[in-house]
C-alpha positions as CSV (number, residue, x, y, z in Angstrom):
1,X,0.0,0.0,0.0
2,X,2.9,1.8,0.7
3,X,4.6,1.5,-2.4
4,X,1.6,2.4,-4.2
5,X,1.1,5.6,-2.7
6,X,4.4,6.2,-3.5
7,X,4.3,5.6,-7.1
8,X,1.3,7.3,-7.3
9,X,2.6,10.4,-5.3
10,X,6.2,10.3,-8.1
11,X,3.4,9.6,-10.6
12,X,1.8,12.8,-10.0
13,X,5.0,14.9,-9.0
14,X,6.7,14.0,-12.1
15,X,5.3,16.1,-14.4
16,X,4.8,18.7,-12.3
17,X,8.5,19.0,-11.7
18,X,9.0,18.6,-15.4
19,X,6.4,21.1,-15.8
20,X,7.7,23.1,-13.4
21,X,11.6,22.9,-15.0
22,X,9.7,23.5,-18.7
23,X,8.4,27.2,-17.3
24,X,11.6,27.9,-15.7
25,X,14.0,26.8,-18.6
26,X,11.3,29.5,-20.6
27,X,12.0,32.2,-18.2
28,X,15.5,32.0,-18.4
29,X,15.5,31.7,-21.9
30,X,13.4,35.3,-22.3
31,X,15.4,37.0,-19.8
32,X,18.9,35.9,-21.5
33,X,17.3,37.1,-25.0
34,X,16.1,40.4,-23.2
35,X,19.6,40.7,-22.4
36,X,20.9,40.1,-25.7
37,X,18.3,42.5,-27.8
38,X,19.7,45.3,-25.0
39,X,23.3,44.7,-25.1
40,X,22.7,44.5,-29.2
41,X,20.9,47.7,-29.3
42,X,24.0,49.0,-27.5
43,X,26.3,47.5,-29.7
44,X,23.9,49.1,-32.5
45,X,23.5,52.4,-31.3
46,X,27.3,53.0,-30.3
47,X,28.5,51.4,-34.1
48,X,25.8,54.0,-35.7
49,X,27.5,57.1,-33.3
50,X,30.7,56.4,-34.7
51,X,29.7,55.8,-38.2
52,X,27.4,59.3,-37.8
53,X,31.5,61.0,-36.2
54,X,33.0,59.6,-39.6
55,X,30.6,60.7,-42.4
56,X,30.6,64.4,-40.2
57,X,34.2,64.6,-40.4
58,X,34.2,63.7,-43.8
59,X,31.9,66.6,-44.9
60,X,34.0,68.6,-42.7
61,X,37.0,67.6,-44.3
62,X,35.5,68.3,-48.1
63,X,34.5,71.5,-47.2
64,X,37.6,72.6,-45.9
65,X,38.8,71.7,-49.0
66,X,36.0,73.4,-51.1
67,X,37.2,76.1,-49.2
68,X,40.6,76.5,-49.9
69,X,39.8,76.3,-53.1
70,X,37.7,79.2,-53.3
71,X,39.8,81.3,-51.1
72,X,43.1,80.6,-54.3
73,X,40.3,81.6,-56.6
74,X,39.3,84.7,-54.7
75,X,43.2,85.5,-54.2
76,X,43.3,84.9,-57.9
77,X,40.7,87.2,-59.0
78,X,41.5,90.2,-56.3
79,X,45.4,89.9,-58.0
80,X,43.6,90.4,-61.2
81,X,41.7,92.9,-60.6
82,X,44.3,94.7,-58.5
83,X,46.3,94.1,-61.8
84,X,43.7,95.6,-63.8
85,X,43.0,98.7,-61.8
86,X,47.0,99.3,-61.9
87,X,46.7,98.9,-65.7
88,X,43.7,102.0,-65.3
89,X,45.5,104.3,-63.1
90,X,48.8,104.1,-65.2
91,X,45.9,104.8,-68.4
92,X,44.2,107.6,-66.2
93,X,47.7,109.0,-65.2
94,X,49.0,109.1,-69.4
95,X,45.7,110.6,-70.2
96,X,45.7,113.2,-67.4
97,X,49.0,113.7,-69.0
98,X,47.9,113.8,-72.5
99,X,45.0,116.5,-71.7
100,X,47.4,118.5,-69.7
101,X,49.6,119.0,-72.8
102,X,46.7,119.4,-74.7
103,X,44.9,122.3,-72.3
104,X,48.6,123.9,-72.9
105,X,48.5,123.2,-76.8
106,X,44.5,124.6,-76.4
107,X,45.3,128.0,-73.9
108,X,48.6,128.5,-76.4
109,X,46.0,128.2,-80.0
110,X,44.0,130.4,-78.0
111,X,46.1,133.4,-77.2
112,X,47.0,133.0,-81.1
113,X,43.2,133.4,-82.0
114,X,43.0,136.3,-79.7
115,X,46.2,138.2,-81.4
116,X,44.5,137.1,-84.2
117,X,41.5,138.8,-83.4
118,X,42.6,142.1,-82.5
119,X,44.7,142.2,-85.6
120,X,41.5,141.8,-87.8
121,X,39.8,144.1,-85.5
122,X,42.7,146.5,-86.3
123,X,42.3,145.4,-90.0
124,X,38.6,146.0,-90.0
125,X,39.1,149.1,-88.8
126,X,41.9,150.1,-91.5
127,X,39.4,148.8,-93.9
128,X,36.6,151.4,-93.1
129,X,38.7,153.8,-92.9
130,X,39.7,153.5,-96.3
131,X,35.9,152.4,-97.2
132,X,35.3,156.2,-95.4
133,X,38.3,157.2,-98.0
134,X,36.8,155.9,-100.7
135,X,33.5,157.3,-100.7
136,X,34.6,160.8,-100.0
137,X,36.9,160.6,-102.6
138,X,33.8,159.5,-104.8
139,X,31.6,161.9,-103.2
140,X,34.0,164.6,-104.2
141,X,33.6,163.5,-108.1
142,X,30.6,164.3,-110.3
143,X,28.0,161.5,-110.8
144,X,29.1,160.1,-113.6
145,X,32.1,159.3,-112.8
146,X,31.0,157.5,-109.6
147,X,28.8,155.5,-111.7
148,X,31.4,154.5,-114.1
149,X,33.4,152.9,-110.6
150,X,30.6,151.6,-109.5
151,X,30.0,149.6,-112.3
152,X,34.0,148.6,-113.4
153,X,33.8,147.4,-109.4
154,X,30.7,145.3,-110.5
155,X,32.2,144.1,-113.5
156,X,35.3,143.1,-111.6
157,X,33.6,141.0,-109.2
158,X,31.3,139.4,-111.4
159,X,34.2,138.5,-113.8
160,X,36.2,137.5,-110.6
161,X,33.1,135.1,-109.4
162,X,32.4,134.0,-113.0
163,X,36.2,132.8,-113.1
164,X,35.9,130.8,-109.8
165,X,33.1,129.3,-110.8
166,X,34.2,128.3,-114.3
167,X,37.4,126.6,-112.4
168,X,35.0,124.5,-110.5
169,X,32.9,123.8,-113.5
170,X,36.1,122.3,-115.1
171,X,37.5,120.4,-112.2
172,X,34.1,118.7,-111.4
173,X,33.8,117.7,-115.1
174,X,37.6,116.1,-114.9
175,X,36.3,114.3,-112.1
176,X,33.3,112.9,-114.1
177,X,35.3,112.8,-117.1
178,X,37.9,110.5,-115.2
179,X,35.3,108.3,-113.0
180,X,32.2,108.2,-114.6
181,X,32.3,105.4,-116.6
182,X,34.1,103.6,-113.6
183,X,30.9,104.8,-111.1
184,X,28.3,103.8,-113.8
185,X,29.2,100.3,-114.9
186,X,29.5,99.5,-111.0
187,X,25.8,101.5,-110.4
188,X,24.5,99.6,-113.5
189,X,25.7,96.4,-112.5
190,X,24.2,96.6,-108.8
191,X,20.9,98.0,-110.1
192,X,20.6,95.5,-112.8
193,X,21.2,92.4,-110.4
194,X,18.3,94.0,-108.0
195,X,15.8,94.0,-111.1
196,X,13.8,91.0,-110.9
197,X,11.2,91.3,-113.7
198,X,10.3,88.0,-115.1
199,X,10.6,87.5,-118.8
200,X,7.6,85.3,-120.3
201,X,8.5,82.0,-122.2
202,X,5.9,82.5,-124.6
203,X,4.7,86.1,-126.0
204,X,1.7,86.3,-128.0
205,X,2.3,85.9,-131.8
206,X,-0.7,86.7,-134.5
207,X,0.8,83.6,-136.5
208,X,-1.9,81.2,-136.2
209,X,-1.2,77.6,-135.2
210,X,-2.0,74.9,-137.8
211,X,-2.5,70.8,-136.6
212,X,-1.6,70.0,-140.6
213,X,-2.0,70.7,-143.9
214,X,-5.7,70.1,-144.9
215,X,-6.4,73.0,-141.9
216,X,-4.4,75.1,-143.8
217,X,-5.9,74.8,-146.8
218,X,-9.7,74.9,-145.5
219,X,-9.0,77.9,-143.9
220,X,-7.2,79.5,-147.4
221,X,-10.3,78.5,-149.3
222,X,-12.8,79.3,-146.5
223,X,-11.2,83.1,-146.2
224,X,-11.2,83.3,-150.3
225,X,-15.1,82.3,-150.5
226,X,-16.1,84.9,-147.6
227,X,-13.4,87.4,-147.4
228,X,-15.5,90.3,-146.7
229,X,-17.8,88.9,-144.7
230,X,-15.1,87.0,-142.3
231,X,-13.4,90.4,-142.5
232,X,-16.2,91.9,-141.3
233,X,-16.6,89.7,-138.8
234,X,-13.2,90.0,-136.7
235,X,-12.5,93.3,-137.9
236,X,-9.1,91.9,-138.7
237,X,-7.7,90.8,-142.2
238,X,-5.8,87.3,-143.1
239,X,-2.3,87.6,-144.4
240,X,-1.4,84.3,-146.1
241,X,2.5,82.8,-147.0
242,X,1.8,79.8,-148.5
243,X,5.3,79.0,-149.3
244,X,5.6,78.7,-145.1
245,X,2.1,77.2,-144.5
246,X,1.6,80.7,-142.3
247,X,-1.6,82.9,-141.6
248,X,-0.5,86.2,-140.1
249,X,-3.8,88.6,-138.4
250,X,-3.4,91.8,-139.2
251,X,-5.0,94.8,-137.1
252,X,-3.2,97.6,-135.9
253,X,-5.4,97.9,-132.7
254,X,-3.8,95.0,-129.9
255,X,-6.9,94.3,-128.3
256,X,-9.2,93.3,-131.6
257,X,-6.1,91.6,-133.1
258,X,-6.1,89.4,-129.7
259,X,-9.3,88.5,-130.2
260,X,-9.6,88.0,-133.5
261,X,-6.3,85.8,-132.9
262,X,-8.3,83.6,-130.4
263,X,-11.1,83.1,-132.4
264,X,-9.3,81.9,-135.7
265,X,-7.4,79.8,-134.0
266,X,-9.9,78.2,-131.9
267,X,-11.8,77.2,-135.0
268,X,-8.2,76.2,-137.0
269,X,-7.9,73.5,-134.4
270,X,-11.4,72.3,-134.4
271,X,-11.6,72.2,-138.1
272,X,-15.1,73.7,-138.0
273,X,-15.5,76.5,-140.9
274,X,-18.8,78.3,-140.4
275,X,-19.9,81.4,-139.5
276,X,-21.9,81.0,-136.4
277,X,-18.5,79.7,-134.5
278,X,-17.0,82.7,-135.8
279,X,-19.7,84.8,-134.1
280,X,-20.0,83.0,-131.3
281,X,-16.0,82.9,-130.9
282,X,-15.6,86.4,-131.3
283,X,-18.7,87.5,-128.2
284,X,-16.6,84.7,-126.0
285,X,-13.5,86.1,-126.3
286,X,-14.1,89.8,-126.5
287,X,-14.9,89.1,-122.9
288,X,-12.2,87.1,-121.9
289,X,-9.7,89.3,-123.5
290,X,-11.4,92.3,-121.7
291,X,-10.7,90.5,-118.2
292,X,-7.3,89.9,-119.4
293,X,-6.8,93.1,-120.0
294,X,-7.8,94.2,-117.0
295,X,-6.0,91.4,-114.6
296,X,-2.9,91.9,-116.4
297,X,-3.3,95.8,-115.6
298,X,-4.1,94.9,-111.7
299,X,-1.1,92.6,-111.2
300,X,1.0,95.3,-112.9
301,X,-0.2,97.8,-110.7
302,X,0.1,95.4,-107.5
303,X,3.9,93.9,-108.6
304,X,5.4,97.8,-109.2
305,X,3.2,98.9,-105.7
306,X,1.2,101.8,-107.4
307,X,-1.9,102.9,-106.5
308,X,-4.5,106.1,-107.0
309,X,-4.8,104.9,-110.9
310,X,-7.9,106.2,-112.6
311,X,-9.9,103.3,-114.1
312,X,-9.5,105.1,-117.7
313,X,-5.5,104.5,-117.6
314,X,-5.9,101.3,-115.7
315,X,-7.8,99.9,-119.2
316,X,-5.1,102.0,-121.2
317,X,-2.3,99.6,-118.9
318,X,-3.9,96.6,-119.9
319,X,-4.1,97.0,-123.6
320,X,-0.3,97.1,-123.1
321,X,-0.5,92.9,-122.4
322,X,-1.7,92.6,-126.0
323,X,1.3,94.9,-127.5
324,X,4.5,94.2,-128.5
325,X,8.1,95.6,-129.6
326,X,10.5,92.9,-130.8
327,X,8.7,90.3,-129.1
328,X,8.8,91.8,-125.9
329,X,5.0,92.7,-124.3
330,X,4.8,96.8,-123.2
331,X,3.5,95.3,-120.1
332,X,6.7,93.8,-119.2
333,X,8.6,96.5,-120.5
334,X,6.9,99.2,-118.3
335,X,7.1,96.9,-115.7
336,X,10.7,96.7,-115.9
337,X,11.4,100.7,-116.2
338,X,9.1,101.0,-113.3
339,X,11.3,98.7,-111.2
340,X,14.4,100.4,-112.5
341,X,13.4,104.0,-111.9
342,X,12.6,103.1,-108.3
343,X,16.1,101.1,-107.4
344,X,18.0,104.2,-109.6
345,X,16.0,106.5,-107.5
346,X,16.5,105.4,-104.0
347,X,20.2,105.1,-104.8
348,X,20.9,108.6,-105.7
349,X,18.0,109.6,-103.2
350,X,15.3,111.1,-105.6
351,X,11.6,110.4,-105.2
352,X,11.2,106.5,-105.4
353,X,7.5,106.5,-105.9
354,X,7.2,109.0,-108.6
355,X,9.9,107.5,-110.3
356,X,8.8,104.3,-109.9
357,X,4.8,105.5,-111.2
358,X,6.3,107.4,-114.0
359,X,8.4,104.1,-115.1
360,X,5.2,101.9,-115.3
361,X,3.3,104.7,-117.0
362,X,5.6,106.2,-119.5
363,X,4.3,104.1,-122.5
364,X,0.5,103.8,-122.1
365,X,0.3,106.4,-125.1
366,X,1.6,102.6,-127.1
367,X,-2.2,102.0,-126.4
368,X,-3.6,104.6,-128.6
369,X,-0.4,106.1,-130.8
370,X,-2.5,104.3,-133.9
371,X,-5.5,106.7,-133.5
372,X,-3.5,109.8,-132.6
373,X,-0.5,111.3,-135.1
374,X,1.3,112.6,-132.2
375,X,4.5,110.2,-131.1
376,X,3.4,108.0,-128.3
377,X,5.7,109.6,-125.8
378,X,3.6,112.9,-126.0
379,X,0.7,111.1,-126.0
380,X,1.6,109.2,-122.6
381,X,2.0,113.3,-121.3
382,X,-1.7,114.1,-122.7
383,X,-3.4,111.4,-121.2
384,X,-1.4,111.8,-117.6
385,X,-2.1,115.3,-118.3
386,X,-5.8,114.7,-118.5
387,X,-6.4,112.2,-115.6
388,X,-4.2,115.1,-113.1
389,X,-0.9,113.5,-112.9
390,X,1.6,115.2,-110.9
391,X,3.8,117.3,-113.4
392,X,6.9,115.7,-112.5
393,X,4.9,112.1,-114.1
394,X,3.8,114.3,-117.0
395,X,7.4,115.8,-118.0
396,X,8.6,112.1,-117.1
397,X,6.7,110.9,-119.7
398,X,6.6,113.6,-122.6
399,X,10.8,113.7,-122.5
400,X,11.5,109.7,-121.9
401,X,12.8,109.4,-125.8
402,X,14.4,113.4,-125.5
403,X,10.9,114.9,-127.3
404,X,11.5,117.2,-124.6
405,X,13.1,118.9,-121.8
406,X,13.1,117.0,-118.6
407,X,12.5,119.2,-115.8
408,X,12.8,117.0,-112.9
409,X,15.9,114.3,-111.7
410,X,12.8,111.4,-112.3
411,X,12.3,112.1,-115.5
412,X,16.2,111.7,-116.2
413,X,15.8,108.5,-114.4
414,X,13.0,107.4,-116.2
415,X,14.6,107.5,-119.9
416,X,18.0,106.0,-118.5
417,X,15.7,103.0,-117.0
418,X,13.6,102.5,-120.3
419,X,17.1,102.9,-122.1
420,X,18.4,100.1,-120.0
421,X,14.9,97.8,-120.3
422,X,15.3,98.1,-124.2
423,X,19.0,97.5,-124.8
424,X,19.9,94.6,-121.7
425,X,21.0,91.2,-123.1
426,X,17.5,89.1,-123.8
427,X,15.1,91.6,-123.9
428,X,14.0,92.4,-127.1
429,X,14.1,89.9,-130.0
430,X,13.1,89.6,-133.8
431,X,12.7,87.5,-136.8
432,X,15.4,85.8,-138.9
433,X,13.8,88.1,-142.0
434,X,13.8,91.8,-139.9
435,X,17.2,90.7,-138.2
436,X,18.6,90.3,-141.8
437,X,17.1,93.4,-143.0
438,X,18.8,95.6,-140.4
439,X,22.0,94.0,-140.7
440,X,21.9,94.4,-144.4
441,X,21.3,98.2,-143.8
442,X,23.3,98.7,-141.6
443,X,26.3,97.9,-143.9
444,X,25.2,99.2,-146.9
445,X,24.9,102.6,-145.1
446,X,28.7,102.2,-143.8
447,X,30.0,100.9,-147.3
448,X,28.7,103.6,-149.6
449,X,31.6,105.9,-147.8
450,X,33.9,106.7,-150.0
451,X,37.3,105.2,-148.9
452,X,35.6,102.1,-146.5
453,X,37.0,98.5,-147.4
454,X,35.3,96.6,-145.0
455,X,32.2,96.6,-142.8
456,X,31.2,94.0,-140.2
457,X,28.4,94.2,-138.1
458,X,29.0,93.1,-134.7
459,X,27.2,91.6,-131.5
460,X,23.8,91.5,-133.2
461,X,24.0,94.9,-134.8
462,X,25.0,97.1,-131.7
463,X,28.7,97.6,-132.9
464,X,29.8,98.4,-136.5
465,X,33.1,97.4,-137.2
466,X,34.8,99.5,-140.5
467,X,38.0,99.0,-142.1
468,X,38.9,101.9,-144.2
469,X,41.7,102.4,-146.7
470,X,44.7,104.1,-145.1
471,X,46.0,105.6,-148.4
472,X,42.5,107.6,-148.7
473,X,41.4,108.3,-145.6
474,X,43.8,110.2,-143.1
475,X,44.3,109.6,-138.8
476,X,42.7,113.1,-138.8
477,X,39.6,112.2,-141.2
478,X,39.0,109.0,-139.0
479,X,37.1,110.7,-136.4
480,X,34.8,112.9,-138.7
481,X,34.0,109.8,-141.3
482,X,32.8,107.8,-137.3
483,X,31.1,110.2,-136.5
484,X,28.7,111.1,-140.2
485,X,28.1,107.3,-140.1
486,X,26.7,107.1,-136.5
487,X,24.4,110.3,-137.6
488,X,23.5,109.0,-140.5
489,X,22.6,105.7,-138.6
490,X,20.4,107.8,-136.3
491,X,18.9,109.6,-139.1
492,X,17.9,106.5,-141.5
493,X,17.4,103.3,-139.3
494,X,15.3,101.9,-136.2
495,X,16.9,99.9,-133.7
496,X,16.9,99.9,-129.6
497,X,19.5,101.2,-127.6
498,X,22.7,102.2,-128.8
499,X,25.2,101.3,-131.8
500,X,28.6,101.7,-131.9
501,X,31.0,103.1,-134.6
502,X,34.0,101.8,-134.9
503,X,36.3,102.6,-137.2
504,X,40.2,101.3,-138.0
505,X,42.7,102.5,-139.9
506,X,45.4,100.2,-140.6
507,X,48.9,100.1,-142.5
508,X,50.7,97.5,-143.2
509,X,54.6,97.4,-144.4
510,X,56.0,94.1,-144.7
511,X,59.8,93.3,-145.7
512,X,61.6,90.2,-146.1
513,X,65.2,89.7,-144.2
514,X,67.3,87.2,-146.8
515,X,70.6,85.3,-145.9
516,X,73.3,86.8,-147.3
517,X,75.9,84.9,-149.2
């Protein structure tokens, strides 16, 4: 019984001890890891202090640094400075120098000027005195004779000024007689490369334009049938070259030629021969040529920036489109001059805009010269004249081609522009047949001199080159027998521009050196 207590009472203590052991083996094991997560936080805490000292010394380090750096810059740029304001005070110090020698040089001129002074004063005085002299002395004499003084003392002086005035005449003429031609080719060449006017590919030709052979010959039979009546009908005649296969219109008025051109043309390509396409041809483009007309006019006006235009001149500007002078359209022209006169205006500083209105204006008497007898130059002054033009635009126009007097610098400008338009490289061209012509004539007129061996016409007609025979014709003659031929050239032919005379006299002597034997 005793026993079994006993193993019962170690029954029931044994796992309370071992319980007991469990819970205290637990405590122990928290309190060491207490200890260990405080002595680690220690550890923790002193290792980040020290790392925290390092990185501040560091930063103290680098910015010691940083600023030693900045105090050698600072040093650097104070030195440079100090260097630079040395340089200014020595500057100052030579110019205080400079301006003291200079106040010297100044108060030393000045006592001149005074002396100076009060010998003209004394002068002046001398002068009046004998002034005072004079007068009595004239006074004293009858009136006549003070008269005849009077006037030899004007005569003097006015022969004395007329003297001066001739010596400047002459030297500013040597100095246009020596630069010039220099001044002008460099001026032309500047204003011509500031000229922008675009040339058209393709001008309007009266030549109608054929598709073959058969249209050619139904129009030739369908004009000989109903001459009058086509006639008539465009207002314009039919100039046939059947030899070429060509149709020329004829009209001397731009605008009905232009539509007459149109029409005819329109019904050469369609093949269609009757009248009522003729009619109907020539309502259609009346109207179409008329708003030609007038757009061309517009974009003129717009491209060469002038405005104010009376509607009347506007239509006269347009017919221009329609007209031609060696295949170049008036439009274009006066477009040109108009650009010209502006750019040659603003670079000798005359009036730019009336120049450059006077340019696009000068030919609109081209638009009416067949129904006037006057030249069309006068009769672009009459119609400025009539719609109020200034009359610097009016004398512009009238004395472009020398008809008369130009009043005004612009007009000046105005005939050197349309001079320049007409006679530039590519401007103007003609037929093979007129080309010949004037080439032809232009020889013949050289070659029926008296003494002339040779005649070449060169550069398309503008120089004539003459050869003359040196045993008939003297060194002195040379000049005289240039200059009848370039009048006579003036007098009897049309041409643009300028030609010119150039005439050689040659001699030859030849002899042959032999060996001697």
């Amino acid at each position: 019984m005793e026993t079994l207590d006993l193993s019962l009472l170690l029954l029931i203590l044994g796992p309370a001890a071992f319980l007991a052991g469990f819970l205290l083996h637990k405590v122990r094991s928290f309190w060491l890891l207490k200890q260990a997560k405080i002595r680690a936080g220690e550890i923790l805490q002193r290792a980040r202090e020290e790392i925290d000292g390092e990185q501040i010394q560091g930063e103290i380090e680098r910015f010691s640094e940083s600023l030693v750096r900045h105090r050698e810059l600072l040093e650097k740029q104070i030195a440079s400075r100090k260097k630079q304001v040395n340089h200014l005070e020595t500057r100052l110090e030579s110019m205080g120098e400079r301006l003291t020698g200079r106040k010297k040089l100044m108060d030393k001129q000045q006592s001149s000027v005074d002396q100076m002074e009060e010998q003209m004063a004394r002068l002046d005085e001398q002068l009046k005195d004998r002034q005072r002299q004079i007068v009595e002395g004239l006074q004293k004499k009858s009136g006549e004779e003070r008269q005849a003084v009077l006037q030899r003392l004007k005569n003097d002086l006015v022969t004395n000024s007329e003297m001066r005035i001739m010596k400047h005449c002459k030297s500013h003429q040597k100095f246009i007689k020596n630069h010039a031609g220099r001044l002008a080719r460099r001026f032309h060449g500047r204003i011509i490369s500031r000229c922008d006017i675009p040339t058209p590919a393709d001008v309007s030709s009266a030549a109608l334009k054929f598709p073959d052979q058969d249209a050619y010959d139904r129009l030739q039979d369908f004009y000989e049938k109903h001459g009058e009546r086509l006639i008539e009908t465009i207002d314009s005649s039919i100039r046939f070259e059947p030899d070429k296969q060509l149709a020329v219109i004829e009209n001397m008025e731009p605008v009905q030629k232009e539509i007459a051109y149109r029409t005819m043309n329109n019904i050469v390509q369609q093949k269609k021969f009757n009248f009522d396409l003729v009619q109907s041809g020539v309502k259609k483009y009346r109207s179409r040529v008329r708003q030609d007309q007038f757009d061309a006019a517009r974009q003129a006006l717009r491209s060469c920036r002038v405005s104010k235009v009376p509607d009347e001149i506007v239509e006269l500007l347009g017919i221009l489109q329609f007209r031609t002078s060696y295949g170049q359209p008036q439009i274009i022209h006066s477009m040109e001059v108009s650009r010209l006169s502006s750019l040659i205006a603003a670079e000798i500083g005359a009036d730019a805009d009336l120049a450059r209105r006077a340019g696009l204006l000068h030919d609109i008497g081209k638009a009416v010269d067949r129904q006037r007898e006057s030249g069309h130059a006068e009769i672009s002054g009459e119609i400025a004249e009539e719609f109020g033009e200034s009359e610097t635009v009016i004398n512009a126009l009238k004395s472009h081609h020398g008809d008369h007097e130009p009043s005004a610098v612009e007009s000046i400008i105005v005939a050197t522009a349309d001079a320049i338009s007409g006679s530039r490289p590519g401007a103007r061209k003609e037929n093979v047949t007129n080309y010949s012509e004037r080439i032809a004539n232009l020889r013949k007129l050289a070659s029926n001199r008296p003494g002339v061996r040779k005649v070449y016409a060169m550069s398309a007609g503008r120089e004539l080159r003459i050869w003359v025979d040196y045993r008939k014709i003297s060194d002195a003659d040379l000049a005289g027998l240039a200059r009848e031929i370039a009048h006579d050239i003036e007098e009897n032919l049309t041409y643009s521009g300028e030609i010119k005379v150039n005439a050689i006299r040659e001699m030859k002597i030849i002899k042959t050196a032999h060996i001697s034997r």
